[in-house]
C-alpha positions as CSV (number, residue, x, y, z in Angstrom):
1,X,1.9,45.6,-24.0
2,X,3.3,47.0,-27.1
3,X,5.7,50.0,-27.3
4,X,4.8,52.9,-24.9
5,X,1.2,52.1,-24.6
6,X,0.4,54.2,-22.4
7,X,-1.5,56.4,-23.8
8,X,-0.2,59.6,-21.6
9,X,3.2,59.1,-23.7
10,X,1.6,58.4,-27.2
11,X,-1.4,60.0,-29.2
12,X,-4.8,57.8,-29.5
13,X,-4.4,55.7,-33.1
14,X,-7.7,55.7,-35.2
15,X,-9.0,52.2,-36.4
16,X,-6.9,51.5,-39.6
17,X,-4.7,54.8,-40.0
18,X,-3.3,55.1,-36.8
19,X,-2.0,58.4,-36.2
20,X,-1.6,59.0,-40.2
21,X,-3.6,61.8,-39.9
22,X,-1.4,63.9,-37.8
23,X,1.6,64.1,-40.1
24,X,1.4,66.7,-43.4
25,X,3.2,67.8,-46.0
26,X,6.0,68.4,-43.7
27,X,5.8,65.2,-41.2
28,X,9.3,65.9,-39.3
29,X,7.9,69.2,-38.1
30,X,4.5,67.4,-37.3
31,X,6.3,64.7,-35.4
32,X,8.8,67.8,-33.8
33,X,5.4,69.1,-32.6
34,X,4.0,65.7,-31.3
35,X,7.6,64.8,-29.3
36,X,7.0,68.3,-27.4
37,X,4.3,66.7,-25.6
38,X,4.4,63.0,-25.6
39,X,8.4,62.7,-25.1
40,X,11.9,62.2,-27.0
41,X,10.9,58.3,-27.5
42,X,7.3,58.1,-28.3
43,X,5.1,55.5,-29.6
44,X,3.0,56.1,-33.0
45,X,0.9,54.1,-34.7
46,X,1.5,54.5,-38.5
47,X,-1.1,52.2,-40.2
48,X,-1.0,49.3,-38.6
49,X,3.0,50.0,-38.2
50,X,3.8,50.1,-34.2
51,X,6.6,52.7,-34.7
52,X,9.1,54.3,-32.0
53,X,10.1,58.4,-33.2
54,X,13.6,59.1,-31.7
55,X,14.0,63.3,-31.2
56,X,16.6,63.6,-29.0
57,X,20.2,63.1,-29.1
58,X,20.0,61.1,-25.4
59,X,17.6,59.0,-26.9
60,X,19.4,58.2,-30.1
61,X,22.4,57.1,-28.2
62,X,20.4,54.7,-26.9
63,X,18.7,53.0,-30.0
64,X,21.6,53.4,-32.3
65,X,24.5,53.2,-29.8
66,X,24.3,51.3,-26.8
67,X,21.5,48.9,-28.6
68,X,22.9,49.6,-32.3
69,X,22.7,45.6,-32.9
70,X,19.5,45.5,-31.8
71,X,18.1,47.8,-34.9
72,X,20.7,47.5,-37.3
73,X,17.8,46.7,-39.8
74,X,15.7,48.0,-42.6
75,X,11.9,47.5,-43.3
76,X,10.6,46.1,-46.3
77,X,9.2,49.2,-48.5
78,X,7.9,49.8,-51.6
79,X,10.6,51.9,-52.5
80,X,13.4,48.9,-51.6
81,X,11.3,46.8,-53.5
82,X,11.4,48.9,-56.8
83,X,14.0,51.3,-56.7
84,X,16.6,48.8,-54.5
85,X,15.9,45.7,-57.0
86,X,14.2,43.8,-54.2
87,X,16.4,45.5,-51.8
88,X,19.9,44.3,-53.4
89,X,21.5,47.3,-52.2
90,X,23.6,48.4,-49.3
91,X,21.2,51.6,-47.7
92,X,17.3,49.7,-47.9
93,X,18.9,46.1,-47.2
94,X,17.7,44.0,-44.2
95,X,20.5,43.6,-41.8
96,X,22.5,40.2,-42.8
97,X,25.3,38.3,-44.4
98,X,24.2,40.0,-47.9
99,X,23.9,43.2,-46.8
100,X,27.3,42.6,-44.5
101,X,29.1,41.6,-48.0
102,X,28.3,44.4,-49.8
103,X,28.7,47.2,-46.8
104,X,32.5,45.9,-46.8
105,X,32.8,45.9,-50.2
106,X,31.8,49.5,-50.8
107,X,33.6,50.7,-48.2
108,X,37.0,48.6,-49.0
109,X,37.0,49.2,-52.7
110,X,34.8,52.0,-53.8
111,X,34.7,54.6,-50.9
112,X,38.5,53.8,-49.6
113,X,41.2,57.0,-48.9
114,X,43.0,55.7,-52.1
115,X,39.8,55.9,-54.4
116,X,38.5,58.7,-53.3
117,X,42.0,60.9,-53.4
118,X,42.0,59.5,-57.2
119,X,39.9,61.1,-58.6
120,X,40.9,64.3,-57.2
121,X,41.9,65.9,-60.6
122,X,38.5,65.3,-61.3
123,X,37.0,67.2,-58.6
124,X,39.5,70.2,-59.5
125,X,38.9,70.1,-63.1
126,X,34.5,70.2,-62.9
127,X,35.4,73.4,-60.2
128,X,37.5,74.9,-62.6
129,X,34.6,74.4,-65.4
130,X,31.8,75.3,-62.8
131,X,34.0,79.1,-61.7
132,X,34.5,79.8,-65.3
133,X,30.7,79.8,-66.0
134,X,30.4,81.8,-63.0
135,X,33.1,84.7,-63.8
136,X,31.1,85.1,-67.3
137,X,28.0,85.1,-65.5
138,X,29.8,87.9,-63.4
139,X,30.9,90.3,-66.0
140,X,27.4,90.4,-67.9
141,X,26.2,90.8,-64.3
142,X,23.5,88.1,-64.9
143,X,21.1,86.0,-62.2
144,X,22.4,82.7,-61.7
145,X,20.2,79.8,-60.2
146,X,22.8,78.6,-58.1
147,X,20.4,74.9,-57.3
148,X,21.0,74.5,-60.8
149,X,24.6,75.3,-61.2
150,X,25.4,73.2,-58.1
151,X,23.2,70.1,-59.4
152,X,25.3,70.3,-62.6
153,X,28.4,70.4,-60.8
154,X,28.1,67.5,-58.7
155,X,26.2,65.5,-61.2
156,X,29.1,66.2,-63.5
157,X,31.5,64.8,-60.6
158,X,29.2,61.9,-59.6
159,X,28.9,60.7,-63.4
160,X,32.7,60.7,-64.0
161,X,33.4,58.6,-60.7
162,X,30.7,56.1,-60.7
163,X,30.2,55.7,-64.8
164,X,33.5,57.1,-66.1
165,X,31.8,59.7,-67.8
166,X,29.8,63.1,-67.8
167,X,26.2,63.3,-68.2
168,X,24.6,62.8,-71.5
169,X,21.6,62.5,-73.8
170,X,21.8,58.6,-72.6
171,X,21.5,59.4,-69.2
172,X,18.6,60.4,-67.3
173,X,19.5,61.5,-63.7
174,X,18.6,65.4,-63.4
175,X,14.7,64.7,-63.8
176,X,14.3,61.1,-62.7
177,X,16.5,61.4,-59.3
178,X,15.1,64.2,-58.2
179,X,12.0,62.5,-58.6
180,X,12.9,59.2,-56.8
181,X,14.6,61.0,-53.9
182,X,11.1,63.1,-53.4
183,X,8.9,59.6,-53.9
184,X,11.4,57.4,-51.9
185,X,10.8,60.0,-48.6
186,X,6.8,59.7,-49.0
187,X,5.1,58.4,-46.4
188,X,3.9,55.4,-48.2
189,X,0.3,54.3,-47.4
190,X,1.1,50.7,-48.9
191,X,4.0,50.4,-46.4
192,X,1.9,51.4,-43.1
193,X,-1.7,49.7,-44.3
194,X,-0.7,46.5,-46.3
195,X,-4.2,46.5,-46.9
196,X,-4.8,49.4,-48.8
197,X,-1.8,48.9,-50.9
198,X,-3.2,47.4,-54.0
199,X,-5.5,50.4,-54.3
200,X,-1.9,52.8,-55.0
201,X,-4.3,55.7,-53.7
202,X,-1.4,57.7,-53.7
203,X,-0.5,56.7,-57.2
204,X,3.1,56.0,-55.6
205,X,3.8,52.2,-56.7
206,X,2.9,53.7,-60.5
207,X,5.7,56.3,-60.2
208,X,7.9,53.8,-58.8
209,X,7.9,51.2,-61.4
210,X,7.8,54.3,-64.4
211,X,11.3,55.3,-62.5
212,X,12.5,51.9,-62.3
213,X,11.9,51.5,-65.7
214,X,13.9,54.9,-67.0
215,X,15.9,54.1,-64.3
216,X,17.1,50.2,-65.3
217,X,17.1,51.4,-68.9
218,X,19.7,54.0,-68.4
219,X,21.8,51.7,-66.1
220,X,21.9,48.7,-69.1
221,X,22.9,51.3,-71.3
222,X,26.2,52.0,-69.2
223,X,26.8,48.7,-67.9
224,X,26.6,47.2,-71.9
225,X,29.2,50.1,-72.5
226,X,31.9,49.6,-70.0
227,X,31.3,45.5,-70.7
228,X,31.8,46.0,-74.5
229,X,34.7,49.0,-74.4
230,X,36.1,48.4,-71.3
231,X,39.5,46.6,-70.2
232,X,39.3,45.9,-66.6
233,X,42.6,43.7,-66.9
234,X,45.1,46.1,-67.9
235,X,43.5,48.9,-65.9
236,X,45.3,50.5,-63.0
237,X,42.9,50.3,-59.9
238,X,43.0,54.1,-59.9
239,X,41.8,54.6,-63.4
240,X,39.2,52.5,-62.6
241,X,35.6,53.8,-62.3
242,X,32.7,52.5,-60.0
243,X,31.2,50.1,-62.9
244,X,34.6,48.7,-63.6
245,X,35.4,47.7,-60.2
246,X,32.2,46.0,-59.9
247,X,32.3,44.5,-63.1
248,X,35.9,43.4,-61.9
249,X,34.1,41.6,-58.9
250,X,32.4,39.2,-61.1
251,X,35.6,38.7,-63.4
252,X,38.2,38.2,-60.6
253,X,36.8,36.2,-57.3
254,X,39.2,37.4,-54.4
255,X,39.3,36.5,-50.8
256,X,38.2,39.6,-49.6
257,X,34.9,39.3,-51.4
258,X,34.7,35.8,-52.0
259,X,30.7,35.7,-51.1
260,X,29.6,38.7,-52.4
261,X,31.6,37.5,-55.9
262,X,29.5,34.4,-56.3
263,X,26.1,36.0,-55.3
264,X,26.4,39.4,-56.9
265,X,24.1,39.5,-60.2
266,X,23.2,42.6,-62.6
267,X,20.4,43.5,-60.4
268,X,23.2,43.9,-57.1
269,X,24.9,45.9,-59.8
270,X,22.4,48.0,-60.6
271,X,21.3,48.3,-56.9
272,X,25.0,49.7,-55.4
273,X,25.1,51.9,-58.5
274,X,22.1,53.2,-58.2
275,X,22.3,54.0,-54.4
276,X,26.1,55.4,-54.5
277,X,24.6,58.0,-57.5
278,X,22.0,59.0,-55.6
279,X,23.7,59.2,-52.3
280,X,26.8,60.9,-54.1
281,X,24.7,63.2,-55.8
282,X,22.1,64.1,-53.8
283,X,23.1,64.5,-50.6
284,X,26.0,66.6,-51.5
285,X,23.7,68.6,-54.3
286,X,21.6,69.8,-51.4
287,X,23.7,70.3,-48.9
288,X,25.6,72.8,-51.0
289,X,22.7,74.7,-51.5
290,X,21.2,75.0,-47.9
291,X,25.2,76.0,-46.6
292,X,25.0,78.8,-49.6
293,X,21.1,79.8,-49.0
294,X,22.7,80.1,-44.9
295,X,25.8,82.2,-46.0
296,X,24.1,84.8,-48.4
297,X,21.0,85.4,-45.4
298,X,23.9,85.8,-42.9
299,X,26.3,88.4,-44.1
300,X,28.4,88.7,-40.8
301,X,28.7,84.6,-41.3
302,X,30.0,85.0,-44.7
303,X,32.1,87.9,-44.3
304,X,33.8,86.1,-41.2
305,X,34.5,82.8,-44.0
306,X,35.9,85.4,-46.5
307,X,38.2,86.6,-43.8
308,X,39.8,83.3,-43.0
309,X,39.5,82.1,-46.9
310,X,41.9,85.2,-47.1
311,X,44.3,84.0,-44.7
312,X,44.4,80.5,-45.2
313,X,44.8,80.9,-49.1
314,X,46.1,84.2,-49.4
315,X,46.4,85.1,-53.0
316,X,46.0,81.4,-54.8
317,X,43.3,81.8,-57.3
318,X,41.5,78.3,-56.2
319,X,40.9,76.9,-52.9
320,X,42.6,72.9,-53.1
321,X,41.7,69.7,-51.2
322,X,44.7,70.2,-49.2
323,X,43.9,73.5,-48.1
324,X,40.5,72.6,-46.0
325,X,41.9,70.5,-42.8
326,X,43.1,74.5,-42.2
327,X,39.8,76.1,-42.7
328,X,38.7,75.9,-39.4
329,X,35.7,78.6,-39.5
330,X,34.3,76.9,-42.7
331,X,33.9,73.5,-41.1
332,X,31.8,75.1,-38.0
333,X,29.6,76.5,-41.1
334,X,28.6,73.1,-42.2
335,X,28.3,71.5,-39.1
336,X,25.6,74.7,-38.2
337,X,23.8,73.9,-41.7
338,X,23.6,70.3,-40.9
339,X,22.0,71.1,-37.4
340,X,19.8,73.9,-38.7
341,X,18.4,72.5,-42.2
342,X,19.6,69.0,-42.3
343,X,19.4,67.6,-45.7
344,X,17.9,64.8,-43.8
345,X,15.2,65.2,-41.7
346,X,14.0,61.9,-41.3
347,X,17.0,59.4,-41.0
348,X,16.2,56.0,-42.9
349,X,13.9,53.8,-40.8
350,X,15.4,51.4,-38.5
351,X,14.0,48.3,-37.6
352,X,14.4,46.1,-34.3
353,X,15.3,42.6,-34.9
354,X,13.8,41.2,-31.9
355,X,12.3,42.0,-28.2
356,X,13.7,44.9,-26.4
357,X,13.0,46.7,-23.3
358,X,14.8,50.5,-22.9
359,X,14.2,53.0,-20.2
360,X,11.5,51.0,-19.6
361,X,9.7,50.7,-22.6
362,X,8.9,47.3,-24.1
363,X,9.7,47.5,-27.7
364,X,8.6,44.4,-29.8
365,X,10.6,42.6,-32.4
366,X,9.5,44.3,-35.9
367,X,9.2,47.8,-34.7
368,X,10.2,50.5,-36.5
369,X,12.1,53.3,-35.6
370,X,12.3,56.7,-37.2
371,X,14.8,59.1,-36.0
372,X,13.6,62.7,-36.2
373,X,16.9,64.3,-36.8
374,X,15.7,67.6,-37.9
375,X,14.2,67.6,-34.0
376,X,17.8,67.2,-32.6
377,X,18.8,70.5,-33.5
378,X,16.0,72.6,-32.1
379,X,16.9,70.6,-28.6
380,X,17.4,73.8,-26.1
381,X,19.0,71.4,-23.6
382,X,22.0,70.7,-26.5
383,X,21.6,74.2,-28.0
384,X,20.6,76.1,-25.5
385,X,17.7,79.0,-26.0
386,X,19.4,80.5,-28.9
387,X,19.0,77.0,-31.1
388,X,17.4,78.9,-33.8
389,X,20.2,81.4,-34.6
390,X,22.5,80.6,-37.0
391,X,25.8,80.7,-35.4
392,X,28.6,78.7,-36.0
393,X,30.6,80.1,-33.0
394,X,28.4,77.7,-30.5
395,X,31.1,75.2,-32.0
396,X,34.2,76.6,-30.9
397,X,33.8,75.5,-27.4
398,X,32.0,71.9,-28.1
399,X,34.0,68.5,-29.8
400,X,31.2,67.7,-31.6
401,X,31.9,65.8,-35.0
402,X,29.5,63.7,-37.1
403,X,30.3,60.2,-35.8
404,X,30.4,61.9,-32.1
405,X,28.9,59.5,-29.3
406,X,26.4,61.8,-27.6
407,X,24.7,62.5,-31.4
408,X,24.2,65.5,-31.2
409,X,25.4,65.7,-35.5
410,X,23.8,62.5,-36.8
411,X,23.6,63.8,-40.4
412,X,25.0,60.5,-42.0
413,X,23.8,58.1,-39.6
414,X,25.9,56.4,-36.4
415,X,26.9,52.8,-35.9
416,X,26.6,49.7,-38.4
417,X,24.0,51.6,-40.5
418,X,26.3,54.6,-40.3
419,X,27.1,56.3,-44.1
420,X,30.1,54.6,-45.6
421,X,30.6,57.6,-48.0
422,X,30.3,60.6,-45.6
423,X,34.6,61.8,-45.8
424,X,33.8,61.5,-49.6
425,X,30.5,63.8,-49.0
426,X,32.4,66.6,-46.3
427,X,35.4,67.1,-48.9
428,X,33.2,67.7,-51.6
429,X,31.0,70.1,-49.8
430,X,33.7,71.5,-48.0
431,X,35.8,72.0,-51.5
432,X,32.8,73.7,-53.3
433,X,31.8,76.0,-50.6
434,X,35.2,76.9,-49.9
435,X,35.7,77.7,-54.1
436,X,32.4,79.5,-54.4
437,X,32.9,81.8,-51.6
438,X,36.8,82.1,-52.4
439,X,36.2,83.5,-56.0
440,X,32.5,85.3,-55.4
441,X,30.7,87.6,-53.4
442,X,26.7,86.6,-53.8
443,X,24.6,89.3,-54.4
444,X,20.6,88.9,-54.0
445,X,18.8,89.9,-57.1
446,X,16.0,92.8,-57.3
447,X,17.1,94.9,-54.3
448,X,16.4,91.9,-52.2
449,X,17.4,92.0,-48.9
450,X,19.8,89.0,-47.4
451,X,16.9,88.8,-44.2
452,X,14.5,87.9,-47.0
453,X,15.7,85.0,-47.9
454,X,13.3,82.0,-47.9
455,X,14.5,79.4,-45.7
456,X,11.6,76.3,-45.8
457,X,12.0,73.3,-47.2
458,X,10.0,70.8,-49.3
459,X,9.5,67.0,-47.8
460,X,11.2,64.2,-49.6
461,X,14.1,61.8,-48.6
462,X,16.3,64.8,-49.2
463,X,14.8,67.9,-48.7
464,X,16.0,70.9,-50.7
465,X,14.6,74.4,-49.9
466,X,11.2,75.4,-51.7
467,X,12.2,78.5,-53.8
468,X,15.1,78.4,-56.4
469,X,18.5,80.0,-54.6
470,X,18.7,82.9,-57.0
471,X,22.1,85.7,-57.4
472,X,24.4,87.6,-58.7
473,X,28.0,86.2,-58.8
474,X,30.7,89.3,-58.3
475,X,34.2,87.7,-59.2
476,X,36.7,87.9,-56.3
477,X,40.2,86.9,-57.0
C-alpha cells in the first residue's frame, strides 16, 4: 500500500491527473480546503506523483524534524533543470555530497556574520537614497507605488552585494525574475505526468528556456567583467563581492572547500548566483510589501510601531542596524506577516530518500512532500479562534522564533534544507520597515479607507499581493 491509501484520508485520483483537478489558481488555499477534511498529512495523487501535503505544525515536526534525514531531498523539475543549470545549485539540488559542498560554502563564505555586517554601509547608503525619493515624493504630495519603490531598493542592495554593482541597462532582473519566481511556483504538468511533458501544454518549458537564455546572457556579461577588471588577489575578503569570492574558489583551492574547488564549473557559478539573487531579492522584496500592505490596513498596529520607534530612536533621523535587537514590537509585526500572508505558501518540495512509516502511514521511497505553510497559520489549535486577526500581541506570551522546534514559523524552512540566508533576510526587512515607518506616515490615496485595503495574493513561488500597494508618503522626522 502506497501513502495513506485509504481513501477515507485522501481524495479519489482520476486515471492520469490524479487529483490535478482540484487545485486552481490559488492551490495552497485549495489544498487548505482539502486538509480540513482528509487530515494535516494527507495523501494526493499529483499526476502520477504519490505526494504527502504537510498542514500542520505537529505534522511538520515530524517530516522535517524528527525524520529531517529522511526527506532532506529535492525532486527533479523542470524548473531545476533550466533555471538551476541541471540543478547545480544549493535550493533545487538532490540531497548529497554536491549539494553538501555547496550548502557549507554559502553559508561559510557568502552568508557568514562577517559578510553580511560588510556590507552594512551599503544597506545604509541605498536607505538613505530610497527616504530621499520619498521626502520629495512627500512635499509634492504625490502617490507612490510602494511595490515598486521597495523592488528598486532591494534590487539596488542585492546587485551591489552579489555583483558589486547597481542595476543597469546590462542587467535584466526587474522583468525576468519576477517572471521566473511566478513560473518556478507553477504546478508543472511535465513534472507530475512525465507523459504529457513533451506536449509543453502549459507553454512552461518555452518560458523556461527564453528566461534561461536572458538569464545566462546577463550572468556571462558580469562574470566576463569581474574576470577581466577584477583583482581577487589584492582584495580584502570584505571588499569582496559574491562573484569574486566564487571566482576566488576556482583561483585558490583551500581545505575548507577542497571538493567543491575541483568540481565547481561556470554553470555552479551561475547556479549559486542565480539562486542567492533571487532569494536575496525576492523574498525580502515581498515580504516588505505584505508587512507595509499589514501596517497601513491596521492603523492601531502601526501607530503602536510608531510609538516604540519613538522611544527606541528618539530623535535620530534614521533608524540603524544596531538599533533593531531593541525594537521589540516591530519584530512581533513580522513574525504576524509571516504567519498571516507568508511570502511562501508552498515550501519547496521535499522528497523522501527511501521507505518510511510515520503515525502509521507507509510512505514510499520517491514521495514527495509539500508543506502547506500558508495552512499553518490559520491552525485554531496554534492560534486559537482569532487566527484571522492581525495581532502581533498573541506573540508576547509565546517563544516562537523561525527556527523554533514545534514550527509553528516555518517561513525559511527547518532542518538541513533550512534557509542559509534568513538573519541576512530578517535585518534587511527589519531595517527597511523600521526606516519607512520611522520617517513616514502612509496615507491611502483617493479617500480610501485603511479597511479597504486588498489583501489577496497571486500564486507563484513567491507570492506578492494582487493589486499595486499604492500612497501617500507624509515625511516624519
Amino acid at each position: 500500500m502506497s501513502a495513506v491509501e485509504n481513501y477515507h484520508q485522501a481524495p479519489i485520483p482520476l486515471p492520469i491527473i490524479g487529483s490535478l483537478h482540484l487545485l486552481g489558481n490559488l492551490p495552497h488555499r485549495d489544498l487548505h480546503k482539502l486538509s480540513q477534511k482528509y487530515g494535516p498529512i494527507m495523501s494526493i495523487h499529483l499526476g502520477s506523483i504519490q505526494s504527502v501535503i504537510i498542514s500542520s505544525p505537529e505534522a511538520a515536526k515530524l517530516f522535517l524534524g524528527t525524520h529531517d534525514a529522511i526527506f532532506a531531498s529535492r525532486p527533479n523539475t523542470e524548473a531545476a533543470k533550466y533555471l538551476s543549470y541541471g540543478s547545480k545549485g544549493m535550493t533545487l539540488t538532490e540531497y548529497g555530497p554536491y549539494w553538501r559542498s555547496v550548502r557549507k560554502f554559502c553559508t561559510l563564505e557568502l552568508l557568514n556574520v562577517m559578510k553580511v555586517h560588510s556590507f552594512a554601509g551599503m544597506r545604509r547608503d541605498e536607505i538613505r537614497l530610497m527616504v530621499e525619493e520619498m521626502k520629495v515624493a512627500s512635499m509634492e504630495r504625490k502617490v507612490v507605488d510602494l511595490d515598486e519603490a521597495v523592488g528598486a531598493l532591494v534590487e539596488g542592495m542585492t546587485c551591489r552585494m552579489i555583483f558589486g554593482q547597481k542595476n543597469n541597462d546590462k542587467s535584466i532582473f526587474k522583468g525576468v525574475l519576477d517572471e521566473t519566481m511566478e513560473i518556478a511556483g507553477a504546478f508543472n504538468l511535465a513534472d507530475y505526468v512525465p507523459i504529457l511533458a513533451p506536449f509543453d501544454l502549459q507553454g512552461l518549458t518555452k518560458r523556461f528556456k527564453s528566461l534561461k537564455k536572458d538569464i545566462d546572457e546577463m550572468l556571462e556579461t558580469l562574470i566576463n567583467e569581474h574576470e577581466e577588471n577584477s583583482l581577487i588577489a589584492s582584495q580584502r575578503p570584505d571588499e569582496m563581492d559574491f562573484i569574486d569570492i566564487l571566482m576566488s574558489l576556482k583561483q585558490r583551492y583551500s581545505n575548507t572547500h577542497d571538493e567543491l574547488s575541483y568540481t565547481i564549473d561556470r554553470s555552479s557559478m551561475k547556479a549559486i548566483l542565480l539562486e542567492m539573487v533571487a532569494g536575496a531579492r525576492d523574498t525580502v522584496k515581498t515580504s516588505i510589501e505584505w508587512i507595509l500592505a499589514a501596517l497601513i490596513k491596521h492603523p492601531r498596529v502601526m501607530n503602536e510601531l510608531q510609538k516604540e520607534l519613538k522611544t527606541v530612536i528618539g530623535d535620530k533621523k534614521k533608524v540603524e542596524e544596531t538599533d533593531l535587537t531593541k525594537l521589540t514590537y516591530l519584530h512581533m509585526v513580522v513574525k504576524e506577516t509571516f504567519r498571516l500572508y507568508p511570502v511562501s505558501p508552498l515550501l519547496i518540495p521535499h522528497e523522501s530518500m527511501e521507505d518510511i512509516i510515520i503515525n502509521g502511514y507507509n510512505i514510499p521511497k520517491k514521495s514527495r512532500v509539500i508543506i502547506n505553510y500558508w495552512a499553518f497559520g490559520r491552525d485554531p489549535k496554534v492560534w486559537s479562534e482569532n487566527w484571522d486577526e492581525f495581532l502581533p500581541e498573541r506573540f508576547l506570551d509565546k517563544d516562537i522564533d523561525f527556527r523554533g522546534a514545534d514550527c509553528e514559523l516555518i517561513q525559511f524552512g527547518i532542518g538541513r534544507r533550512g534557509c542559509p540566508g534568513m538573519n541576512l533576510g530578517l535585518l534587511t526587512v527589519g531595517l527597511v520597515i523600521a526606516n519607512m515607518v520611522h520617517c513616514f506616515e502612509w496615507k491611502l490615496p483617493n479617500g480610501m479607507s485603511p479597511s479597504d485595503l486588498d489583501m489577496n495574493e497571486k500564486f507563484g513561488l513567491t507570492i506578492p499581493r494582487i493589486m499595486p500597494l499604492l500612497a501617500i508618503p507624509i515625511y516624519r522626522t
